[in-house]
C-alpha positions as a Markdown table, in Angstrom:
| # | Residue | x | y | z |
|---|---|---|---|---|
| 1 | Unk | 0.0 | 0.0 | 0.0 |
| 2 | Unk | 1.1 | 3.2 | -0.7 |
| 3 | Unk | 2.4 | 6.1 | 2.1 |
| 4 | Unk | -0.9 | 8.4 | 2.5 |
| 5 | Unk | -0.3 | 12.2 | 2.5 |
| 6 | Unk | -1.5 | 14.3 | 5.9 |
| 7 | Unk | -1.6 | 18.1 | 4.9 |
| 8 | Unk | -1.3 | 21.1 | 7.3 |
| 9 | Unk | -1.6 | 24.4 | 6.6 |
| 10 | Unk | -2.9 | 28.4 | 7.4 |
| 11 | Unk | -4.7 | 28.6 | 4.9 |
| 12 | Unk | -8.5 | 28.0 | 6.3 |
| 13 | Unk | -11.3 | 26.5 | 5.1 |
| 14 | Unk | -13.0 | 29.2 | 3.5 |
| 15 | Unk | -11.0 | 29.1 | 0.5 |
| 16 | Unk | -10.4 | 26.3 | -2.5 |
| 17 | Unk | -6.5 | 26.6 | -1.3 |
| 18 | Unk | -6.4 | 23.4 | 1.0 |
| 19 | Unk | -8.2 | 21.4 | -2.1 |
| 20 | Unk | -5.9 | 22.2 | -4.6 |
| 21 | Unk | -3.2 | 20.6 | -2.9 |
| 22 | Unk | -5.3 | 17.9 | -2.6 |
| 23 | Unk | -6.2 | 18.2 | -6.4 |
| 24 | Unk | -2.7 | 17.6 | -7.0 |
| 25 | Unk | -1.5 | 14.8 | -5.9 |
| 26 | Unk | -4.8 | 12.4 | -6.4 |
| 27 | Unk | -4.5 | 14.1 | -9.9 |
| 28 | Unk | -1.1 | 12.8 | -10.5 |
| 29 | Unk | -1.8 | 9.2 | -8.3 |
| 30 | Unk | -5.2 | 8.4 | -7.4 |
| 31 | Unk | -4.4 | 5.5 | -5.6 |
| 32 | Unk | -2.5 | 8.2 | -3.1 |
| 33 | Unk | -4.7 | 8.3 | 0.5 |
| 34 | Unk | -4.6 | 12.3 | 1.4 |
| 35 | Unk | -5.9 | 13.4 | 4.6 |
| 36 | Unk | -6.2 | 16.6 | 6.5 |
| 37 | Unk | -4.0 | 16.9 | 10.0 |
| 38 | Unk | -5.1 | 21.0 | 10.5 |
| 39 | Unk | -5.7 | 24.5 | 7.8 |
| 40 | Unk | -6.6 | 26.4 | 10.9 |
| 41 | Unk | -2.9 | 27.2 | 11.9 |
| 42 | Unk | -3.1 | 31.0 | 12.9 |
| 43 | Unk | -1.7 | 32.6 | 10.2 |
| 44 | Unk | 1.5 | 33.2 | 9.7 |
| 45 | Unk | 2.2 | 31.1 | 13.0 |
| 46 | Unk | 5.1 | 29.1 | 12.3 |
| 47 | Unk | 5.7 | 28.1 | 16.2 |
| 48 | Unk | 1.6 | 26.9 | 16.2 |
| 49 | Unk | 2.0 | 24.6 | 13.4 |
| 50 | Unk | 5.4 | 23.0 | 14.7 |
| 51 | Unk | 3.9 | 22.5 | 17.9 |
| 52 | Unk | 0.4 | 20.5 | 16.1 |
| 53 | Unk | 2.3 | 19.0 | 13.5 |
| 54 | Unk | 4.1 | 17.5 | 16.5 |
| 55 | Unk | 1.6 | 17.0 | 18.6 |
| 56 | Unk | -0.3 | 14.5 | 16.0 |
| 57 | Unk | 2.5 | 13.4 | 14.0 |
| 58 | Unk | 3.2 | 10.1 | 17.0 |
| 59 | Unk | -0.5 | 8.6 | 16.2 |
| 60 | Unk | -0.2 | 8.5 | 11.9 |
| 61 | Unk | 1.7 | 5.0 | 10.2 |
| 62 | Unk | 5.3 | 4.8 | 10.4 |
| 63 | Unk | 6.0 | 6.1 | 6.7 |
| 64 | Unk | 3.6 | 8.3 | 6.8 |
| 65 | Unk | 4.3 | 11.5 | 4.3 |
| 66 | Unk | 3.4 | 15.1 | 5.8 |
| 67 | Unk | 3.2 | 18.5 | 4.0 |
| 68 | Unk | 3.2 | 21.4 | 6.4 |
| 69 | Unk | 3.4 | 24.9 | 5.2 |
| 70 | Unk | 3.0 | 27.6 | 7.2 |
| 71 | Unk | 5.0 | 29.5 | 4.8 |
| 72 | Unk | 5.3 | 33.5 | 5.0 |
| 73 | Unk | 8.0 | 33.4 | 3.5 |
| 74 | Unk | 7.1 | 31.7 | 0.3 |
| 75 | Unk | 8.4 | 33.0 | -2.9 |
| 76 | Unk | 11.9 | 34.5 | -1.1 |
| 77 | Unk | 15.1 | 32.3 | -1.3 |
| 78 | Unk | 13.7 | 30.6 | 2.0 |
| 79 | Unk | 14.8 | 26.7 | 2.0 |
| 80 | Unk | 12.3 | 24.2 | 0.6 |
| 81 | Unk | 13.2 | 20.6 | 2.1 |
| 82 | Unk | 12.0 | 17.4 | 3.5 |
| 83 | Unk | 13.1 | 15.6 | 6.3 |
| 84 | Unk | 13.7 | 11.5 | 6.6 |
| 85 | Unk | 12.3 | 10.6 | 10.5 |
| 86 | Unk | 13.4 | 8.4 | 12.3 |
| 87 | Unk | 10.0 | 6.0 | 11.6 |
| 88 | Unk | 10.3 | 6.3 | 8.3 |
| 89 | Unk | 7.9 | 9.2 | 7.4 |
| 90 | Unk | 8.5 | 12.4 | 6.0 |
| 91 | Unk | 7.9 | 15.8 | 6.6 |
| 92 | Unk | 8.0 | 18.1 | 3.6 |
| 93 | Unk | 7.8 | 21.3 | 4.7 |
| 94 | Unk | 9.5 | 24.8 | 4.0 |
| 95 | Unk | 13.0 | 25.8 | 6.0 |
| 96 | Unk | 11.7 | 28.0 | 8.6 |
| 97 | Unk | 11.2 | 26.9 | 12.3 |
| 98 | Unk | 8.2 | 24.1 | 11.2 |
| 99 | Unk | 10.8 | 21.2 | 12.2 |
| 100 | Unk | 11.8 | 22.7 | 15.5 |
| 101 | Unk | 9.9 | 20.2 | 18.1 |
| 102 | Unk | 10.6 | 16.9 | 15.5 |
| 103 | Unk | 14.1 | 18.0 | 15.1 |
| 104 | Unk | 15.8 | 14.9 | 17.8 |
| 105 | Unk | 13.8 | 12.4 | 15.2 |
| 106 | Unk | 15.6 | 13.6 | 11.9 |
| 107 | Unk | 17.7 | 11.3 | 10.5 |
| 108 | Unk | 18.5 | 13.2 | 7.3 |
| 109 | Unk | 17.1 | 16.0 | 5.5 |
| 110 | Unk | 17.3 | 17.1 | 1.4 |
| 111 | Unk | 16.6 | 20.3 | -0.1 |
| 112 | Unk | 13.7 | 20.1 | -2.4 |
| 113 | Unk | 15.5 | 20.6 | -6.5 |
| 114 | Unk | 12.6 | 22.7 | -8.1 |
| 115 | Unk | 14.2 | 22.3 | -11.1 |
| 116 | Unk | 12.8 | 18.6 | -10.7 |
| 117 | Unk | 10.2 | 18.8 | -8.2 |
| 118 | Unk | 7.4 | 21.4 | -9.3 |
| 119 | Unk | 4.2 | 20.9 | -10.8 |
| 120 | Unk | 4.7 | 21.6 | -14.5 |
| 121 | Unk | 3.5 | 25.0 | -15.7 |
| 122 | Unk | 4.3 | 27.0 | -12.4 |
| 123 | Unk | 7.3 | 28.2 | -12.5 |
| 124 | Unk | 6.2 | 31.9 | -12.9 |
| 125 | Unk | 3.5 | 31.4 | -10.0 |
| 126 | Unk | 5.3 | 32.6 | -6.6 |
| 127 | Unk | 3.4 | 32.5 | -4.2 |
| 128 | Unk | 1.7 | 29.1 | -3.7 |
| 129 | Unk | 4.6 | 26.6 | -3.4 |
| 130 | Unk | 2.3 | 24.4 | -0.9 |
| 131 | Unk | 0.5 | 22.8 | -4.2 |
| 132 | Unk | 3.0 | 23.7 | -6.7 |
| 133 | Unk | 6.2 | 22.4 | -4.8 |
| 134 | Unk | 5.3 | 20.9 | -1.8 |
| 135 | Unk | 2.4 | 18.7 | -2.5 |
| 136 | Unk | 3.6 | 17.8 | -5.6 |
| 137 | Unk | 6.5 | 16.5 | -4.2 |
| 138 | Unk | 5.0 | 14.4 | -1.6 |
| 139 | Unk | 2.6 | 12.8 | -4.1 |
| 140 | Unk | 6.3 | 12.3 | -6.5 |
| 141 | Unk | 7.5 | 10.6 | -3.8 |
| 142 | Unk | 4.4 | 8.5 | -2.4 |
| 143 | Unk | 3.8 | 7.2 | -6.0 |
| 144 | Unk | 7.4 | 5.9 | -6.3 |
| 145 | Unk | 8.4 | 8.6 | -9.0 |
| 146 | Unk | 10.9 | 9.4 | -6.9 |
| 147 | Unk | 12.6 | 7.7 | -4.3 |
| 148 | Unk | 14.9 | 9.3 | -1.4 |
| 149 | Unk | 17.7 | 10.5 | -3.6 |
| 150 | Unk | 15.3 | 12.1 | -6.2 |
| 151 | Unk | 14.4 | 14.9 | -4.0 |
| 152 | Unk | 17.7 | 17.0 | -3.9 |
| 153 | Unk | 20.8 | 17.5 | -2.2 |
| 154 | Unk | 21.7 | 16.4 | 1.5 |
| 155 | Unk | 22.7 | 18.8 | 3.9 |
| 156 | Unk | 23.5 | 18.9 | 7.5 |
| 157 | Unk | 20.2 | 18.9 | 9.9 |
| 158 | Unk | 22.0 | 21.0 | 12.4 |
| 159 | Unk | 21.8 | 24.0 | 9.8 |
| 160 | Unk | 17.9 | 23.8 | 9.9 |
| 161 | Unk | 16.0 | 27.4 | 11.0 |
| 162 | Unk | 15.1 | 26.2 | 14.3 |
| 163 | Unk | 13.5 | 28.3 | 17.7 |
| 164 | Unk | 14.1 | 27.4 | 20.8 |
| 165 | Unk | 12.6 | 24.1 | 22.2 |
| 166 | Unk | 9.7 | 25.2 | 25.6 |
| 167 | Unk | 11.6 | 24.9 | 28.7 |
| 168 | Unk | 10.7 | 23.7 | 32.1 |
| 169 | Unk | 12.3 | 23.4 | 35.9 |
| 170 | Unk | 12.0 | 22.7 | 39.0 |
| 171 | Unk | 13.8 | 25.7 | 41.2 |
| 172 | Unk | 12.6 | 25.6 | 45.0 |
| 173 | Unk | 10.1 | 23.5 | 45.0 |
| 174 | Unk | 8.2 | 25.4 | 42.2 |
| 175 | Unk | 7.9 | 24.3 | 38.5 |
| 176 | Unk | 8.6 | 27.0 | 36.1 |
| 177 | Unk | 8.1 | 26.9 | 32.5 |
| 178 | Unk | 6.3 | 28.6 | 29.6 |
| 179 | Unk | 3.5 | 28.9 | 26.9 |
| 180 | Unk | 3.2 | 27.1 | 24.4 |
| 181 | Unk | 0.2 | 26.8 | 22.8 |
| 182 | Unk | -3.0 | 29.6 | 23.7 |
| 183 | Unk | -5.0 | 29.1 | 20.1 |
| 184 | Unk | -7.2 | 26.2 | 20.1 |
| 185 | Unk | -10.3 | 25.6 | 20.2 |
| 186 | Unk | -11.4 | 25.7 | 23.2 |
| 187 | Unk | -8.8 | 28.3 | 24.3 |
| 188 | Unk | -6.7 | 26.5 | 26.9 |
| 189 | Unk | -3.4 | 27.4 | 27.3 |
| 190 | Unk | -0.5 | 25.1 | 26.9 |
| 191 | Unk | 1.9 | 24.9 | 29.2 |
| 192 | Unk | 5.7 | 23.3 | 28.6 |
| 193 | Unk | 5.6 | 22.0 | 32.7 |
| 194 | Unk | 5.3 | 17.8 | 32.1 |
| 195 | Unk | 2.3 | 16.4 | 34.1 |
| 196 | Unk | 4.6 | 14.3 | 36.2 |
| 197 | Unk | 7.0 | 17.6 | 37.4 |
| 198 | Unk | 3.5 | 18.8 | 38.6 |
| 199 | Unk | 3.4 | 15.9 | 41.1 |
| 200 | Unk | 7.3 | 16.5 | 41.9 |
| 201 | Unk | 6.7 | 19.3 | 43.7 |
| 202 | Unk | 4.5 | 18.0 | 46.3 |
| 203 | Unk | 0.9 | 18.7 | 44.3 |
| 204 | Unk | -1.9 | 15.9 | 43.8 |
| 205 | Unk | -4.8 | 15.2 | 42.1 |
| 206 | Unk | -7.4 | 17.4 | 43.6 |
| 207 | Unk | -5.0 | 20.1 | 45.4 |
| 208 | Unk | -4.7 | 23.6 | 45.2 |
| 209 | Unk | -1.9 | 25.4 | 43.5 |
| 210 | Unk | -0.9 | 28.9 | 42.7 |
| 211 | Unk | -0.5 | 30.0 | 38.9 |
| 212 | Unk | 1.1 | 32.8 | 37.8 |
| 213 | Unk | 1.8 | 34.1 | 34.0 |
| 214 | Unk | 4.5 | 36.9 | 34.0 |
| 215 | Unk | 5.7 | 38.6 | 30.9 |
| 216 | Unk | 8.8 | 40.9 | 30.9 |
| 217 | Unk | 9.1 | 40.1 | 34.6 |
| 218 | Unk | 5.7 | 41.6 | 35.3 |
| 219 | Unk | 2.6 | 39.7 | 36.7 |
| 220 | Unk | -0.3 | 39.2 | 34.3 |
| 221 | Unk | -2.4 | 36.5 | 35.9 |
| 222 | Unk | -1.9 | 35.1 | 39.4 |
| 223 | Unk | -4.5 | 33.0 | 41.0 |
| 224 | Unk | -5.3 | 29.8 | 42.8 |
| 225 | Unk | -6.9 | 26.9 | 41.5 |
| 226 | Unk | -6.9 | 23.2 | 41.5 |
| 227 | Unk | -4.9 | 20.8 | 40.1 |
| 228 | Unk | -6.7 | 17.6 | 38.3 |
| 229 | Unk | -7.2 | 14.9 | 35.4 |
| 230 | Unk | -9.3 | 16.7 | 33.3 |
| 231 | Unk | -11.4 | 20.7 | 33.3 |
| 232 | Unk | -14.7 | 18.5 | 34.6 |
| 233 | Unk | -13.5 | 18.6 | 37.9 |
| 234 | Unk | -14.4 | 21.9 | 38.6 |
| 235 | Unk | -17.7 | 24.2 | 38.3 |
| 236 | Unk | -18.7 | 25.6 | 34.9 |
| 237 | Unk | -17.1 | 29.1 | 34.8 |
| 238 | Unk | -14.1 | 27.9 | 36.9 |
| 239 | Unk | -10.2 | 27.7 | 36.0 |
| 240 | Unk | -8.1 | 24.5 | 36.6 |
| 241 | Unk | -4.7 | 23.4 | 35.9 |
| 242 | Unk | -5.4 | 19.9 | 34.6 |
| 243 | Unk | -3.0 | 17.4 | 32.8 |
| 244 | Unk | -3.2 | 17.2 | 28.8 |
| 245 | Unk | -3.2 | 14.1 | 26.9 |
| 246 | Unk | 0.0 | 15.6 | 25.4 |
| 247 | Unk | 1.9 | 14.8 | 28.8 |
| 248 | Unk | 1.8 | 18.3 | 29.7 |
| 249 | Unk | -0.3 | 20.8 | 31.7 |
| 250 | Unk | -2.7 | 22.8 | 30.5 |
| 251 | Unk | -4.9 | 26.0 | 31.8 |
| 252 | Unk | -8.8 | 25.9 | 31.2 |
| 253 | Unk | -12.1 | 27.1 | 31.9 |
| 254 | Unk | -14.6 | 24.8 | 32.7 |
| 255 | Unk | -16.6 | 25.0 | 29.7 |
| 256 | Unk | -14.9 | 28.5 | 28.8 |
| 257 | Unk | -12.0 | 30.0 | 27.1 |
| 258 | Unk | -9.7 | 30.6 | 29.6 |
| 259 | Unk | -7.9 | 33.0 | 26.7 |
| 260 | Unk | -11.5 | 34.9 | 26.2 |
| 261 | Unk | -12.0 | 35.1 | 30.3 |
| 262 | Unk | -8.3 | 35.8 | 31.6 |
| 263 | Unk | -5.6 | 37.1 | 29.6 |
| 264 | Unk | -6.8 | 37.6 | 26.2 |
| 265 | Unk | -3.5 | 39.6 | 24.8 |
| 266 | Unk | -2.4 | 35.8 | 24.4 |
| 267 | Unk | -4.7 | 35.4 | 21.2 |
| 268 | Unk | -2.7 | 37.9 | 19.8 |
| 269 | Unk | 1.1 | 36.9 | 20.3 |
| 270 | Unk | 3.0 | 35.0 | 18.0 |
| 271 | Unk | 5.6 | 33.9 | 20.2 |
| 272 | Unk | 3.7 | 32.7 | 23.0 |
| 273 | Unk | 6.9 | 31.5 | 24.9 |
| 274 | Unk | 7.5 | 35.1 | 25.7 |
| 275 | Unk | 5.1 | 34.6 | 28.9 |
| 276 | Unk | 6.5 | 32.3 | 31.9 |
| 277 | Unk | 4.7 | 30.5 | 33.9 |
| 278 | Unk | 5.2 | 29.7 | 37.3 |
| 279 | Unk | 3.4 | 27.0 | 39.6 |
| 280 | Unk | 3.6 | 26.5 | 43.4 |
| 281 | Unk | 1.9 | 24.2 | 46.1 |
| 282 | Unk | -1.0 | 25.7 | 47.8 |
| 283 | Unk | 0.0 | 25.0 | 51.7 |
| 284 | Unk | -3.0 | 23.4 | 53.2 |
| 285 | Unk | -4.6 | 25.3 | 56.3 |
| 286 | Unk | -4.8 | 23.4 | 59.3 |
| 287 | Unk | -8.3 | 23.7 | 60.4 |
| 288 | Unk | -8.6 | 25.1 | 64.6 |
């Protein structure tokens, strides 16, 4: 069976832009599985869709063949490229940043030779390389077209446009870490702080904690609130710290945007690591 193709992109849903990519790989293989992974990246957000590409790319086949473009730099001399993982899938992609949280499972990584690798007829179109380079590639090299070596030249991983991987700590008896996610859905907030560093500093299932978010070294949001499995645990219209199925904490409203509610100049930052978060045990009062 052939690789299927997962696509990501900013380009929403209210356009034909996602199906055109589509358009061009079942045009040149039909046989070729393509499904959607997200095209409701903010736009522009290059650290967003590293983090979901990441996030998802665990659960799809080994061998699996993703095109991500979150690409404001298309049509400069920005890197086009693909990356070999360590599964066996791909991730075609352009050079800016998008590799950044897969970058420990690269085992290789080419530079996409347009000169091969482009949809016939495009070369004077600029500013839509996600179907005219990049999705054409993927379906070159899910067909069997291509193989490995047919893509373009090697080069070194470690010269890859990368951003800083999220950071976490423990530093007397208080975890400290940072944002790194505050645009989904349901407008949580993503925290780099594992679930487990949680429970290292002394706070369970059901306790209180202190949260604070601090930006420039200045306060924006400090409150108590529990600390659970899941946002349920709490009353409608309450906040929680509860653990993420991505292994890491999260910030929520029960049945709210905590983004909306709380802090909204988080919905408009584009690098959300820039706020620090900082989360301390609750001492329990003795009762007299």
């Amino acid at each position: 069976m052939k690789p299927c193709i997962v696509l990501q992109s900013d380009f929403g849903l209210s356009t034909g832009l996602p199906a055109s990519m589509t358009a061009v790989i079942v045009k040149l293989d039909p046989e070729i599985r393509v499904f959607d992974l997200c095209h409701e990246v903010r736009e522009y957000d290059i650290r967003e869709g590293a983090s979901i590409l990441a996030s998802t790319f665990p659960y799809w086949p080994d061998g699996t063949i993703f095109v991500s473009v979150v690409d404001p730099g298309v049509g400069t001399n920005r890197r086009s490229c693909v990356a070999l993982m360590d599964n066996g899938s791909y991730v075609v992609t352009p050079d800016n940043g998008t590799l950044s949280l897969l970058f420990d499972r690269i085992c290789e990584v080419r530079e996409i030779d347009e000169k091969v690798n482009r949809m016939p007829g495009s070369d004077d179109h600029h500013t839509f390389h996600g179907r005219d380079v990049y999705a054409y590639t993927a379906a070159r090299l899910a067909s069997g077209i291509i193989g490995w070596e047919g893509i373009g030249p090697l080069f070194e991983k470690e010269s890859l446009v990368r951003f800083p991987a999220p950071s976490a700590e423990i530093i007397d008896g208080e975890a400290f870490g940072e944002v790194t996610g505050a645009h989904d859905h349901f407008g949580n907030v993503g925290i780099s702080i594992p679930n487990e560093m949680i429970k290292q500093i002394g706070i369970g299932l059901g306790d209180m904690c202190r949260v604070r978010i601090s930006k420039d070294g200045k306060d924006l949001y400090d409150k108590e609130m529990m600390f659970h499995k899941s946002f349920g645990w709490v009353a409608p219209g309450e906040p929680i710290l509860n653990e993420c199925s991505n292994d890491y904490v999260e910030i929520s409203i029960n049945q709210g945007s905590f983004c909306d509610i709380e802090l909204p100049e988080l919905l408009k930052a584009y690098d959300v690591s820039v706020y620090k978060v900082r989360i301390s045990p609750v001492p329990v009062k003795e009762e007299k």
